[in-house]
N, C-alpha and C positions, 0 to 999 in steps of 0.2 A: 878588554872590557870598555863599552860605549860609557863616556859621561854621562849619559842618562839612566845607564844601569848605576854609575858611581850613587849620583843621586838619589837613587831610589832605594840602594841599600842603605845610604846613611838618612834617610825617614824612617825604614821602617828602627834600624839602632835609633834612631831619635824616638818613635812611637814605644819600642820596647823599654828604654830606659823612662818616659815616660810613665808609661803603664808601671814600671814595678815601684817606682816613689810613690804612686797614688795608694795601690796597695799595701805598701807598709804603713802610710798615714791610717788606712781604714784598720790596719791591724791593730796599731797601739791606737787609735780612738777606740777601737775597740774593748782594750782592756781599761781603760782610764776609762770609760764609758758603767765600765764593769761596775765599777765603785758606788757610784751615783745611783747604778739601778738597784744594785744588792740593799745599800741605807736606804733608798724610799722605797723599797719592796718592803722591807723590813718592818719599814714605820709604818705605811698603809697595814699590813696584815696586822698587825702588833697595836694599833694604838687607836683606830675607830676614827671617820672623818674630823671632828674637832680638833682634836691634837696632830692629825696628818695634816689636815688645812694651815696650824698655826707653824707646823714644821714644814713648809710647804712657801709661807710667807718668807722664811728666814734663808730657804734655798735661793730661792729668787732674788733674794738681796745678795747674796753668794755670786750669783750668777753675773749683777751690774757691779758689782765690785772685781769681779776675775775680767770681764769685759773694760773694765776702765784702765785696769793693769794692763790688761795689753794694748789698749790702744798707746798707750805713754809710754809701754817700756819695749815689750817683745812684739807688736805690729810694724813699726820703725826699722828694729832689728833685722823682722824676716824682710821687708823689699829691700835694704843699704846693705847688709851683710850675706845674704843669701849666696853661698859660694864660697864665702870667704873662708880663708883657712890661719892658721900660726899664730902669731900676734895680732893681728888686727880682729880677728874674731874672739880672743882670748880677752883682748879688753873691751870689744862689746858686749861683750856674755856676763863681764865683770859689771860692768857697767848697768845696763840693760835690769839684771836681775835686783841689783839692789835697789831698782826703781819699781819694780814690781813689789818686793818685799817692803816700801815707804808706802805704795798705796796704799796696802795692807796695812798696817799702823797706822794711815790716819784714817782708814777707814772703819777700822775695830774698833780705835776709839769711839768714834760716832756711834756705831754699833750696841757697845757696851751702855752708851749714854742715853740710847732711844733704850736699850733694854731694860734700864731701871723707870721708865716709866710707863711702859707698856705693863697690862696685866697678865696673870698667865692664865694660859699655859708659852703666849707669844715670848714674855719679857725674858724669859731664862734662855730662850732659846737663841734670841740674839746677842745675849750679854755671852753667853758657850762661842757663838760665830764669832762673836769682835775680838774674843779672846787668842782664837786659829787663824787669822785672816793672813799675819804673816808669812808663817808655815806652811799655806794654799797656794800663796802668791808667789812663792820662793819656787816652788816646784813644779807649777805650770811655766814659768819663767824658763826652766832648764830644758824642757820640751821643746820648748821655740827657738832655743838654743841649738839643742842638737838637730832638729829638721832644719834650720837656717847653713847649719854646717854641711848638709847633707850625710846627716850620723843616723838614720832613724831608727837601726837598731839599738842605740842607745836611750834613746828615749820610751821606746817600747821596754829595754830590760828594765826601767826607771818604776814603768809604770805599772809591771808585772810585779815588781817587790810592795808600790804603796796598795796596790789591790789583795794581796794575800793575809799582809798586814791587816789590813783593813778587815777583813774579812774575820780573821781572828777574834780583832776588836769587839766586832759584832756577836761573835759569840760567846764572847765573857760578858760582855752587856746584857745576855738570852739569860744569860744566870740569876739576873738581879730581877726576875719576873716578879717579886713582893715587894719591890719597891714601887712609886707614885708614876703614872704615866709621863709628868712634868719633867721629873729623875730622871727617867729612863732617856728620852728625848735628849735631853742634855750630855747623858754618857755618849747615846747615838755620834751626836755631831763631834765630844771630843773624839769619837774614836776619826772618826772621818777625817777632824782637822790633825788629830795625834799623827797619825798614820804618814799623814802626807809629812806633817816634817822630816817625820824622820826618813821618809823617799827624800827629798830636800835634801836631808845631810847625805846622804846616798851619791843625789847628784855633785855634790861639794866634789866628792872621788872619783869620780868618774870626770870632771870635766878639769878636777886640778885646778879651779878657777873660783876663788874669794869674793863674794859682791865686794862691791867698791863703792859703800854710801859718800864720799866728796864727789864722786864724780856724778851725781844724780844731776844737781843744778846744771853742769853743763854741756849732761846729756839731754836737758829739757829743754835749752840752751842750742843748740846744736842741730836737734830735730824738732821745733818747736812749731816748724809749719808741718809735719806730720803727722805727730804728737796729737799736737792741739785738736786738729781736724778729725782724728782717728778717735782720740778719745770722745769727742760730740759724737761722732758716729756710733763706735759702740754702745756707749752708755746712752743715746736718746733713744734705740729700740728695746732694750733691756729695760732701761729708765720707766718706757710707756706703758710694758707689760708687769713692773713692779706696781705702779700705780695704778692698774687694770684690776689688778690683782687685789689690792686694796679699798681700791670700791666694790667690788665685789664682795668680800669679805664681810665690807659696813652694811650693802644694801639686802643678799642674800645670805649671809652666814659664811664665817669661815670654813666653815664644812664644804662651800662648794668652792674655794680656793684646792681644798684637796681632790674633787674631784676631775677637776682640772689638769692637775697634776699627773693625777691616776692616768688619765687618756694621753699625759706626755711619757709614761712609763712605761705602756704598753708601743706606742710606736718608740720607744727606745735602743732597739736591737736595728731601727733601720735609720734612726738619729745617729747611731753610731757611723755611719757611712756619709750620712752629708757631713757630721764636727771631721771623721776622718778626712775625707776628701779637702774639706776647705783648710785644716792644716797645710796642705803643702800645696793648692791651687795657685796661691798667689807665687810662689815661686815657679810653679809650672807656667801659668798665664805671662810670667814676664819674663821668661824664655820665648816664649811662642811671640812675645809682642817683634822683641828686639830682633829676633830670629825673620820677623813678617810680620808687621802690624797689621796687613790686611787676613791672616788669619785670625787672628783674636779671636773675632765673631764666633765662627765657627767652630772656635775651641770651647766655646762660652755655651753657645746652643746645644753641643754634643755633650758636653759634661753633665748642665742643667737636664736635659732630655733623660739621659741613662739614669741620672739620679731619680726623675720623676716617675719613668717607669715600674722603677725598683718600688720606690714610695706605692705606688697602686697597687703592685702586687701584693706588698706586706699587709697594706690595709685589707688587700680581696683575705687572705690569711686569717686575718684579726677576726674577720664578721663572720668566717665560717667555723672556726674551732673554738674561741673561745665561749662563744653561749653550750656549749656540750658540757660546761663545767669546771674549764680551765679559768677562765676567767675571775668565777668565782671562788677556787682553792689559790689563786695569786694574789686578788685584791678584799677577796673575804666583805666585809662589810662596805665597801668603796666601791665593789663594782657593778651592783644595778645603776646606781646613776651615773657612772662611766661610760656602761656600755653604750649611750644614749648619741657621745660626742665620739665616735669612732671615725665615721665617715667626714664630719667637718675638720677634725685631728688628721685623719688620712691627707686630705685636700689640701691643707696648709702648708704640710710638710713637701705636697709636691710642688707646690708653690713657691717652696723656700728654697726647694731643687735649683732651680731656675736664678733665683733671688741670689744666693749664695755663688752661684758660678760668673753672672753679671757684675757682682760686685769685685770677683777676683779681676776679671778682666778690665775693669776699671780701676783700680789700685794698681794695675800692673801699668798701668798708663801713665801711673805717676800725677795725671790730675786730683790731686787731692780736694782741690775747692769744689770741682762739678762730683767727687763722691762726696765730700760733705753734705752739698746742695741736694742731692738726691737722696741722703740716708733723712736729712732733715724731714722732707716732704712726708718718707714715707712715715718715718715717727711719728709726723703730727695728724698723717691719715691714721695711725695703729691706735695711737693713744685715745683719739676724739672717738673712731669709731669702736672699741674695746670700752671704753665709758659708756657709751649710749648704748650698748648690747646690754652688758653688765646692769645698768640701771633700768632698761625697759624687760629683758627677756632672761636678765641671769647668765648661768654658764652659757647655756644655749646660746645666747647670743654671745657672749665674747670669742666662745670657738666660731662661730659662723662669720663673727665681722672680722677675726683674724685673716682670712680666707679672701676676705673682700679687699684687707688693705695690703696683704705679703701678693697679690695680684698686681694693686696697682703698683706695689714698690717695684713689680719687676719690669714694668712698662715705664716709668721713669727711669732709672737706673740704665735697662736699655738707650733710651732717650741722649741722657749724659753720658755712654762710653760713646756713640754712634760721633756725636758732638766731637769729644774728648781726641777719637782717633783721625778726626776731621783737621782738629788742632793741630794733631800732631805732622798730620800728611802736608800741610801749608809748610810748617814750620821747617820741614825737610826739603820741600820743593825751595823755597827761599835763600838757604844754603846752599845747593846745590848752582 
């Protein structure tokens, strides 16, 4: 056998083991996907845009608080630990989690504390959120755990048991139809936040691994140029779209918070494939760096690309079956003005195809400051122009200027890895 043959068999075992970690990430985002669409199917059908809008506000705050947790606890984890095995991953998993589970607490509290001044139907629904935030945070913590280990069957049976759960939940909640819409919302989200705990204690068993709140301070201590960076990152584009979200809310009604939503539910079956995929990109991306940095690129364009395509087909799907009636036995009362944002919700998400794969291959770079620099830009383009959509044209315009700014994010982002691996190739040559 020619060395070149040698080579080319171990690409394509490198392309195959490749390919099957992508696939198991899209599987369990799959089902952890699951959860999130069955409650706001739920809610949408079940409770009329007003009360979907105001449960809709309190997801989204969900969303920048799971985003902030991982930037601090398990983004860290998965580039420094990815690989690792025995003890050293045992006490970052310990570690790790019960930094996730702090965010959570203090960010409930806050939660709890906007909720008793907010009016309802919003104020209960966040005082229900601040109250679960720890038992959310504890068990997407255990996910990035076990992808960081390279366990992803384990995170998928994790997330198979809080989705069942879950599920159930939901349906003793179906029982209490004579109760107040306000109620009902509120049982919704404990079920949601219940469910996960107890997936949570689930994980305790399965990884045989206790958080470890002392060690929090000097895990923040420790990865604090990560940390720090990651969390501004997550939380400023989550952050833009909370706030999007809430002028909105103020200028045209919380009702069209929900409809908003409605249009991120229906592309949700192919959201599950970009959350899927960017779980374990960063750890693909910085194999492929350290392996070749002059591949990167290329892992970046072909991943973004496959995503995007996907993304367009589901949207061609969405405009041609759902007006026959599907649409409207899914989202009942929510989806004539849903159907409206299909095609700018289509576009974003191919957008984010793109967006999502560039950023892996810049965190895999290890430049933390040219991703912060980059996530910043794009946040302050998401948030100014999602404001000015929002107050001159409404939903319509926030989907539309999403479009405009998840564009430019990916042409910056570009910009900063191009730079980033430029750094990198000096700093090699120098050494050498």
């Amino acid at each position: 056998m020619t060395v070149a043959s040698v080579r080319s068999a171990i690409a394509r075992r490198d392309v195959s083991k490749t390919a099957a970690r992508l696939s198991w990430g899209v599987v369990d985002q799959a089902v952890a996907s699951a959860s999130n669409f069955a409650l706001s199917l739920y809610v949408a059908r079940e409770f009329g845009p007003v009360t979907f809008g105001a449960f809709s506000l309190a997801f989204i705050t969900f969303t920048v608080i799971l985003n902030a947790s991982r930037g601090t606890a398990t983004d860290p984890l998965m580039v420094r630990y990815s690989g690792a095995t025995g003890a050293a991953w045992r006490n970052a998993t310990a570690v790790a989690s019960a930094t996730g589970m702090m965010v959570g607490g203090v960010a409930g509290v806050g939660c709890v504390v906007v909720g008793l001044l907010l009016p309802h139907p919003v104020g209960p629904a966040f005082i229900a959120l601040g109250v679960l935030l720890p038992g959310l945070m504890l068990q997407d913590s255990w996910r990035f755990a076990f992808f960081a280990a390279g366990r992803p069957r384990a995170a998928l049976l994790n997330d198979v048991v809080w989705t069942v759960l879950l599920l159930l939940g939901l349906a003793i909640v179906h029982q209490a139809a004579h109760w107040s819409d306000t109620v009902r919302v509120v049982l919704c989200l404990a079920a949601f936040g219940g469910t996960a705990a107890i997936a949570a204690m689930f994980g305790l068993y399965q990884t045989r691994v206790l958080p470890r709140p002392l060690g929090v301070s000097g895990w923040l201590r420790e990865h604090r140029q990560l940390s720090f960076r990651y969390l501004l990152e997550n939380v400023s584009a989550t952050g833009a779209a909370q706030i999007r979200s809430s002028v909105l809310g103020a200028v045209a009604g919380i009702a069209s918070v929900g409809y908003i939503r409605g249009a991120e539910i229906l592309m949700g079956p192919f959201v599950v494939v970009l959350s899927g995929v960017s779980l374990v990109s960063v750890p693909e991306a910085s194999r492929v760096f350290h392996r070749n940095s002059r591949r990167l690129p290329h892992f970046c364009a072909v991943l973004g690309g496959a995503q995007a395509v996907a993304a367009l087909a589901w949207g061609a799907v969405l405009l041609l079956v759902l007006p026959l009636g599907l649409g409207q036995l899914l989202l009942n009362e929510v989806w004539a003005p849903t159907s409206q944002l299909i095609v700018p919700a289509t576009l974003s998400v191919c957008a984010a195809s793109f967006l999502t794969a560039v950023i892996a291959g810049l965190r895999a770079t290890g430049a933390a400051r040219r991703s912060l620099k980059a996530q910043l830009t794009f946040a302050s383009a998401y948030l100014l122009l999602g404001v000015s959509g929002a107050i001159l044209f409404g939903a319509q315009g926030v989907c539309w200027s999403g479009v405009l700014a998840i564009s430019f994010g990916v042409v910056i982002t570009s910009l900063q890895l191009r730079a980033a691996l430029a750094d990198h190739n000096r700093s090699t040559q120098a050494v050498i």
